[in-house]
Biotite code that builds the C-alpha atoms (Angstrom):
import biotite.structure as struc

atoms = struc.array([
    struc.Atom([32.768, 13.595, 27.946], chain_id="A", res_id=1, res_name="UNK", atom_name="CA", element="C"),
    struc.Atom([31.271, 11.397, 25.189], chain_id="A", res_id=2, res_name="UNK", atom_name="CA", element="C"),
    struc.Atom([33.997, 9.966, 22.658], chain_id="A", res_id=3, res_name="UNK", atom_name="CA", element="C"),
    struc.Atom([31.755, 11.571, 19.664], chain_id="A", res_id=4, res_name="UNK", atom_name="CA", element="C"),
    struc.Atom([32.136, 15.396, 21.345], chain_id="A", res_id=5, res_name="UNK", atom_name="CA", element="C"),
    struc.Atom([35.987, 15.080, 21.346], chain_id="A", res_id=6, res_name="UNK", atom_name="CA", element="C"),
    struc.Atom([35.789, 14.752, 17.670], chain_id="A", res_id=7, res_name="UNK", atom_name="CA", element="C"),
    struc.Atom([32.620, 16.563, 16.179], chain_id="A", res_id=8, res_name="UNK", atom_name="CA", element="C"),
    struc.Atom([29.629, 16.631, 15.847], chain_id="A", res_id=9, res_name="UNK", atom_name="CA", element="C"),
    struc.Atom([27.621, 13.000, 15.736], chain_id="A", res_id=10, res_name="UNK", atom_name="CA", element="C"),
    struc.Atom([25.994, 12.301, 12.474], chain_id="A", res_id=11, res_name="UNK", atom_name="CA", element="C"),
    struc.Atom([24.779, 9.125, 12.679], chain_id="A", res_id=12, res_name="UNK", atom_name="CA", element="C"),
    struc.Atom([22.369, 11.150, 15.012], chain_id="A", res_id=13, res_name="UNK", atom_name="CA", element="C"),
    struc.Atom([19.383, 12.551, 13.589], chain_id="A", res_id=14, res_name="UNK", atom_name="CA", element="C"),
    struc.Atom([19.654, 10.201, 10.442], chain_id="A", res_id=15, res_name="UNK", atom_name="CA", element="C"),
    struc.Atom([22.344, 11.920, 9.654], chain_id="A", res_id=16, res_name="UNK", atom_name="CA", element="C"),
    struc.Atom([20.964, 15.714, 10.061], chain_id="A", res_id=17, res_name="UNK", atom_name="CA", element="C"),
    struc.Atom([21.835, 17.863, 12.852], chain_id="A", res_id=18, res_name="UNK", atom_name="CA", element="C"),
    struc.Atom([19.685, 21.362, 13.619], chain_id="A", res_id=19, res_name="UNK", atom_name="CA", element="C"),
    struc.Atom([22.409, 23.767, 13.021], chain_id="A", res_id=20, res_name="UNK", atom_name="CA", element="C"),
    struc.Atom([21.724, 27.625, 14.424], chain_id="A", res_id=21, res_name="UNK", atom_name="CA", element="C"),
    struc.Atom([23.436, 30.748, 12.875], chain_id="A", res_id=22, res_name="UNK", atom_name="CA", element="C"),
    struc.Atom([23.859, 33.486, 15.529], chain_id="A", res_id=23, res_name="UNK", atom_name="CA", element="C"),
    struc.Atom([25.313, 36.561, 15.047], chain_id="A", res_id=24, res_name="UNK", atom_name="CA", element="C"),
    struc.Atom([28.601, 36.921, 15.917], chain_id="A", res_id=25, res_name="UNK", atom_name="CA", element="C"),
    struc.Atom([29.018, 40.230, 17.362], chain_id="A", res_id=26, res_name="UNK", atom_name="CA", element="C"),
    struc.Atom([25.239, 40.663, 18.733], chain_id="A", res_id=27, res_name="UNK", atom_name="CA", element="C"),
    struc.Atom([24.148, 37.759, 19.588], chain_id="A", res_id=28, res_name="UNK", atom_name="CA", element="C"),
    struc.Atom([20.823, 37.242, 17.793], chain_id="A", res_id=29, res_name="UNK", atom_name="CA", element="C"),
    struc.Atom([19.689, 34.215, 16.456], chain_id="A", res_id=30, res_name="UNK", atom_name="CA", element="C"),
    struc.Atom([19.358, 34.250, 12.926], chain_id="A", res_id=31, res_name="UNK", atom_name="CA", element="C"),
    struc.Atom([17.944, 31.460, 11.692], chain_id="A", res_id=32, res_name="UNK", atom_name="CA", element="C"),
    struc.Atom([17.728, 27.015, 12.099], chain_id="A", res_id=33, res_name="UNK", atom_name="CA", element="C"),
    struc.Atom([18.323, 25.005, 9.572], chain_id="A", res_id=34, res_name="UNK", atom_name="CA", element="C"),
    struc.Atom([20.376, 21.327, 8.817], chain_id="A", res_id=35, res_name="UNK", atom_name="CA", element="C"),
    struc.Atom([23.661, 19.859, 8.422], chain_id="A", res_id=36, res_name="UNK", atom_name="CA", element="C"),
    struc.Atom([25.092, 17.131, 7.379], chain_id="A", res_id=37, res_name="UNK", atom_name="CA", element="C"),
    struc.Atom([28.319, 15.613, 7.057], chain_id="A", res_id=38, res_name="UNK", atom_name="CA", element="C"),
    struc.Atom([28.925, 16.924, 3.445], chain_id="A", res_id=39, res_name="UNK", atom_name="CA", element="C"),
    struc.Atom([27.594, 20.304, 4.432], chain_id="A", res_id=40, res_name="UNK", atom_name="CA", element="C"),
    struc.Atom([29.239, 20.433, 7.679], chain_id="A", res_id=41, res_name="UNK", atom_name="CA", element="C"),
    struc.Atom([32.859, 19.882, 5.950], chain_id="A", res_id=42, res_name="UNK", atom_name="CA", element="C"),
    struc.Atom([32.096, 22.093, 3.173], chain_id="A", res_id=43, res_name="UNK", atom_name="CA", element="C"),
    struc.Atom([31.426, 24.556, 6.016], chain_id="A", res_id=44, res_name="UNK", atom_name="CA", element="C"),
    struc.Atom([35.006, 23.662, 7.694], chain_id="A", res_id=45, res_name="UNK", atom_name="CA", element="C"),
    struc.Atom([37.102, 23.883, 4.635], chain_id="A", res_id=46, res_name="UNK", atom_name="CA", element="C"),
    struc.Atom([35.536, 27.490, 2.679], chain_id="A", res_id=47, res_name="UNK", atom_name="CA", element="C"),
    struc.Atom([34.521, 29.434, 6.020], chain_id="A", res_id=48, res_name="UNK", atom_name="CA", element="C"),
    struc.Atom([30.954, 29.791, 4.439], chain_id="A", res_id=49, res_name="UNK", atom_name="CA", element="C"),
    struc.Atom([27.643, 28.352, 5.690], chain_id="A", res_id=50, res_name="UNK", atom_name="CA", element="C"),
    struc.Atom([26.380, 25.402, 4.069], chain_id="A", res_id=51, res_name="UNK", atom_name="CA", element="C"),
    struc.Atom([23.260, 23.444, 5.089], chain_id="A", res_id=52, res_name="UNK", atom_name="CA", element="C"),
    struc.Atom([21.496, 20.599, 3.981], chain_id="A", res_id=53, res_name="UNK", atom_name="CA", element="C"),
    struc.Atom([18.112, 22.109, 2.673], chain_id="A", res_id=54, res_name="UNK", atom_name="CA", element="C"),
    struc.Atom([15.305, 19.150, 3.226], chain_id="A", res_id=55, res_name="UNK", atom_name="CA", element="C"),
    struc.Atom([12.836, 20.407, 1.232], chain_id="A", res_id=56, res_name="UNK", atom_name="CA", element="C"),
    struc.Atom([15.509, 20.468, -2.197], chain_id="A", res_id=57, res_name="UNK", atom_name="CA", element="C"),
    struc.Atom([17.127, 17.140, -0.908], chain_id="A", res_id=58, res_name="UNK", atom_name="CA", element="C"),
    struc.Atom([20.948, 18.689, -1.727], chain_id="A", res_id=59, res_name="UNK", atom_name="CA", element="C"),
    struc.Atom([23.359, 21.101, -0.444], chain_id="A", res_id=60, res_name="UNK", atom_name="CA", element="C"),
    struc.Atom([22.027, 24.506, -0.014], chain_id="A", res_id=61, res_name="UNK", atom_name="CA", element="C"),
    struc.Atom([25.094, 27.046, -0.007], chain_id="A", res_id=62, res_name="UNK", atom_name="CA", element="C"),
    struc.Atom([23.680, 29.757, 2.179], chain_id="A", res_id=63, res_name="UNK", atom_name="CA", element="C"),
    struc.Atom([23.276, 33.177, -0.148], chain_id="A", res_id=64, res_name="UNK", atom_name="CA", element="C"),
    struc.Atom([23.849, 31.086, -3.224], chain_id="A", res_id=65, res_name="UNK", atom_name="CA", element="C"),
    struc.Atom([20.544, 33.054, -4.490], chain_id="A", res_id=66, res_name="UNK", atom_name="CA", element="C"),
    struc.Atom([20.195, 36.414, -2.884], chain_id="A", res_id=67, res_name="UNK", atom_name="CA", element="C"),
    struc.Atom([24.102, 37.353, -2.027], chain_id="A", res_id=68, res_name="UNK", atom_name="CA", element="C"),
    struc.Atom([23.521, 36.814, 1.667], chain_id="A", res_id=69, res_name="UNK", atom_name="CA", element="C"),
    struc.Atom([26.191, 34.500, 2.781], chain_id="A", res_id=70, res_name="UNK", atom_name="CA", element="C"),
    struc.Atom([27.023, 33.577, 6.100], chain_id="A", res_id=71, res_name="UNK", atom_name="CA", element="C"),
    struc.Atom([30.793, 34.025, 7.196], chain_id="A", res_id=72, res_name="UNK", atom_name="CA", element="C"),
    struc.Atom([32.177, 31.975, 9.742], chain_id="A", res_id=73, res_name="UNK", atom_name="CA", element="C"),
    struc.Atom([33.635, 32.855, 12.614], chain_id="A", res_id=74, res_name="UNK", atom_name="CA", element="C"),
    struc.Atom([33.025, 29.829, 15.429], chain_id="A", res_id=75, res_name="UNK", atom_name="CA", element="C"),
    struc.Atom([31.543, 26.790, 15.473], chain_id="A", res_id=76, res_name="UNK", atom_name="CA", element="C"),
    struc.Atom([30.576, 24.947, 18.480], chain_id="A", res_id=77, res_name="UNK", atom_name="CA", element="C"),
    struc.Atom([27.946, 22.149, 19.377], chain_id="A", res_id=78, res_name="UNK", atom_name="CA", element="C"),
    struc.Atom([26.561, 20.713, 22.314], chain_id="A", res_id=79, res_name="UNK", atom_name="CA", element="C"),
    struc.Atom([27.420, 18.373, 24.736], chain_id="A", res_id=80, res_name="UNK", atom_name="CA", element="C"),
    struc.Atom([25.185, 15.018, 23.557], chain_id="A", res_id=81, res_name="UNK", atom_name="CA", element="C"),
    struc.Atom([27.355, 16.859, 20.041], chain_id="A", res_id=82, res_name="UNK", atom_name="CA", element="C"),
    struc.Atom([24.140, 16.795, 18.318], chain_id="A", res_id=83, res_name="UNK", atom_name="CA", element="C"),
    struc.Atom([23.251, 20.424, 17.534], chain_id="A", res_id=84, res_name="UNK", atom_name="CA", element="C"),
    struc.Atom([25.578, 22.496, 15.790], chain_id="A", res_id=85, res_name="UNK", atom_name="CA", element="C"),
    struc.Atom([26.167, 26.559, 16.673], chain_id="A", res_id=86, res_name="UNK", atom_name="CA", element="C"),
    struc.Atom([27.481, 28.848, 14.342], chain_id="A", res_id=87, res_name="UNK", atom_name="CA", element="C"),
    struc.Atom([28.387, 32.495, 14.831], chain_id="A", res_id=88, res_name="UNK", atom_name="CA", element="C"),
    struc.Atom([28.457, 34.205, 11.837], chain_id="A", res_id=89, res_name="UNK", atom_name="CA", element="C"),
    struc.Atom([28.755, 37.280, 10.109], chain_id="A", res_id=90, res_name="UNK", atom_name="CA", element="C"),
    struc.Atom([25.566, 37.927, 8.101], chain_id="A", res_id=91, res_name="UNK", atom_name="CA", element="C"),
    struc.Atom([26.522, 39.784, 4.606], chain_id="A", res_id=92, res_name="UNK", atom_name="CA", element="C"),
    struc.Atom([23.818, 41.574, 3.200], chain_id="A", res_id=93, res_name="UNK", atom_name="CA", element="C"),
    struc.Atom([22.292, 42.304, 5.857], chain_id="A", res_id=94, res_name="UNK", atom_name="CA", element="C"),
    struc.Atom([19.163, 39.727, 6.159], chain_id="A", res_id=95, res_name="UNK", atom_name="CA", element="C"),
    struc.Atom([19.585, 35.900, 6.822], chain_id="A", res_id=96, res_name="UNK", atom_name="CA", element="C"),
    struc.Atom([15.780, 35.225, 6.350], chain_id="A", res_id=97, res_name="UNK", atom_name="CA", element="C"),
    struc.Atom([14.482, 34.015, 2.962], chain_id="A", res_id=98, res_name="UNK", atom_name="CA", element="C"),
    struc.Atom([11.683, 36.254, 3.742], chain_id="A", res_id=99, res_name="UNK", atom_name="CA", element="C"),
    struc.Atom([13.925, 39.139, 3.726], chain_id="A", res_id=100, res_name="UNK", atom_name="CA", element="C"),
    struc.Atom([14.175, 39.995, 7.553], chain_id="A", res_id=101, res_name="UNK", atom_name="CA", element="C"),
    struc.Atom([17.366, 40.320, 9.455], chain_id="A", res_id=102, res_name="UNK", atom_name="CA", element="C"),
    struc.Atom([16.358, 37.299, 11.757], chain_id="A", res_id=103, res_name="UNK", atom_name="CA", element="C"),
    struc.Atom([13.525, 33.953, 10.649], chain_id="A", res_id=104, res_name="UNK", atom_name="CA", element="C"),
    struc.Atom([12.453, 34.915, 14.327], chain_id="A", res_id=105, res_name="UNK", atom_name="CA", element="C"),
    struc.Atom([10.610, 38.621, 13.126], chain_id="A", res_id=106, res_name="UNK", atom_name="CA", element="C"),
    struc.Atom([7.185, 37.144, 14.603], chain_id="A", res_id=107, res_name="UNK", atom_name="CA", element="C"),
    struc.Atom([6.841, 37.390, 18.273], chain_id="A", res_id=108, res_name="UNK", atom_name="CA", element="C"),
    struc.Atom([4.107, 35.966, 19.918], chain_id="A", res_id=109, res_name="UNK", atom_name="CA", element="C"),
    struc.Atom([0.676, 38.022, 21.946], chain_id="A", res_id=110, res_name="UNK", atom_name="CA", element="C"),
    struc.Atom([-1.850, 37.937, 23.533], chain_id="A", res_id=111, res_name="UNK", atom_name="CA", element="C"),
    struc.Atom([-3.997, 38.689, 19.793], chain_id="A", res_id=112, res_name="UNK", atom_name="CA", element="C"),
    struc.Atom([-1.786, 36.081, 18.213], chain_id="A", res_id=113, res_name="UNK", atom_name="CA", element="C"),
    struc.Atom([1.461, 37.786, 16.714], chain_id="A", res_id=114, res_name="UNK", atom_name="CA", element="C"),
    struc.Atom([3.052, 40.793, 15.632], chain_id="A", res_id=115, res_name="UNK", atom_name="CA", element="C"),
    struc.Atom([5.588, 41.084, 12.979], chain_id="A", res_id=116, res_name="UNK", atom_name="CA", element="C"),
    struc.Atom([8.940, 42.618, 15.460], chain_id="A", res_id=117, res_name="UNK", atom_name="CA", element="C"),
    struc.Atom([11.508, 43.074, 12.369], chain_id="A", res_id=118, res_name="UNK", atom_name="CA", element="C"),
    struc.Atom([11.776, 44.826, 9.163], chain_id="A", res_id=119, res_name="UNK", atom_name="CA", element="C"),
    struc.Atom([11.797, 43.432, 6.103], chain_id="A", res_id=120, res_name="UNK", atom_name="CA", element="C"),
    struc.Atom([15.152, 44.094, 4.551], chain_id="A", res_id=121, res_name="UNK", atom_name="CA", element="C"),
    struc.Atom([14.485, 42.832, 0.471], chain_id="A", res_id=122, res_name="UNK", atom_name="CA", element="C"),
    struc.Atom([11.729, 42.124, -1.061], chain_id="A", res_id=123, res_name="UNK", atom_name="CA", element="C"),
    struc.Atom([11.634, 38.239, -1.598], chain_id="A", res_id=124, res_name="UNK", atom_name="CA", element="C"),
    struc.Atom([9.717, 38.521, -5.302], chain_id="A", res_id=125, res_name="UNK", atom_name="CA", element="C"),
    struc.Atom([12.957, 40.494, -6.338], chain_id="A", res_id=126, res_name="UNK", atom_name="CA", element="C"),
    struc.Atom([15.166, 38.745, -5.253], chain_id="A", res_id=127, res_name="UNK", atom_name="CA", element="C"),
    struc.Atom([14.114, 34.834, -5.583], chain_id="A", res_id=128, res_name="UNK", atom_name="CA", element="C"),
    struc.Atom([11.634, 35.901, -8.715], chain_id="A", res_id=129, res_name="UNK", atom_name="CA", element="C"),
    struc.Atom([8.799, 33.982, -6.594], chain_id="A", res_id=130, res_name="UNK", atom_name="CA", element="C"),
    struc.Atom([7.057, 34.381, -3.717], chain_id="A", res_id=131, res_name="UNK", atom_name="CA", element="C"),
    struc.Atom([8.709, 32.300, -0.684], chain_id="A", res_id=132, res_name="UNK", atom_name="CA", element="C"),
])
């Protein structure tokens, strides 16, 4: 076992951003991807609520900070090279997608291209005051 997965997750991976998934706690699903970093990863640690690095803002992007959807945490794990970080969560409010499905996964792939598999739990222009 790698010196870096006995104590965390290895930042100076990924210039410094790890893929972090959210899965549902009790079911299972995968909820979304998105990035942490060190900041956002201890943040995480000490309040027990998701926090990602959000590339696209360049800052700290407190999951739910906008809609009310946080993510609670229950575990966090990550994988053996300690580069990809797992955490099961409780989803409050129902929809982790910025899109305003349950799951960012709601498109499945066919033979005509895609369908759309979930439902859309809030309306994004409501919520966010823009489309997203």
């Amino acid at each position: 076992m790698s010196e870096s997965a006995l104590q965390g997750p290895d930042f100076s991976r990924g210039d410094g951003l790890l893929p972090a998934i959210a899965q549902d706690f009790e079911t299972g699903d995968v909820l979304m991807l998105a990035y942490m970093n060190e900041e956002s990863y201890a943040e995480t640690l000490q309040s027990g609520r998701a926090v990602y690095f959000s590339r696209s803002r360049g800052k700290l992007w407190r999951k739910g900070e906008e809609s009310g959807n946080v993510q609670q945490v229950q575990e966090i794990c990550f994988d053996c090279d300690a580069d990809t970080i797992l955490l099961k969560v409780r989803q409050v409010g129902g929809a982790a997608c910025h899109e305003g499905f349950r799951s960012c996964f709601f498109r499945k792939v066919t033979s005509d291209g895609f369908e759309v598999v979930g439902e859309r739990l809030f309306d994004p222009q409501e919520v966010y005051g823009k489309s997203k």
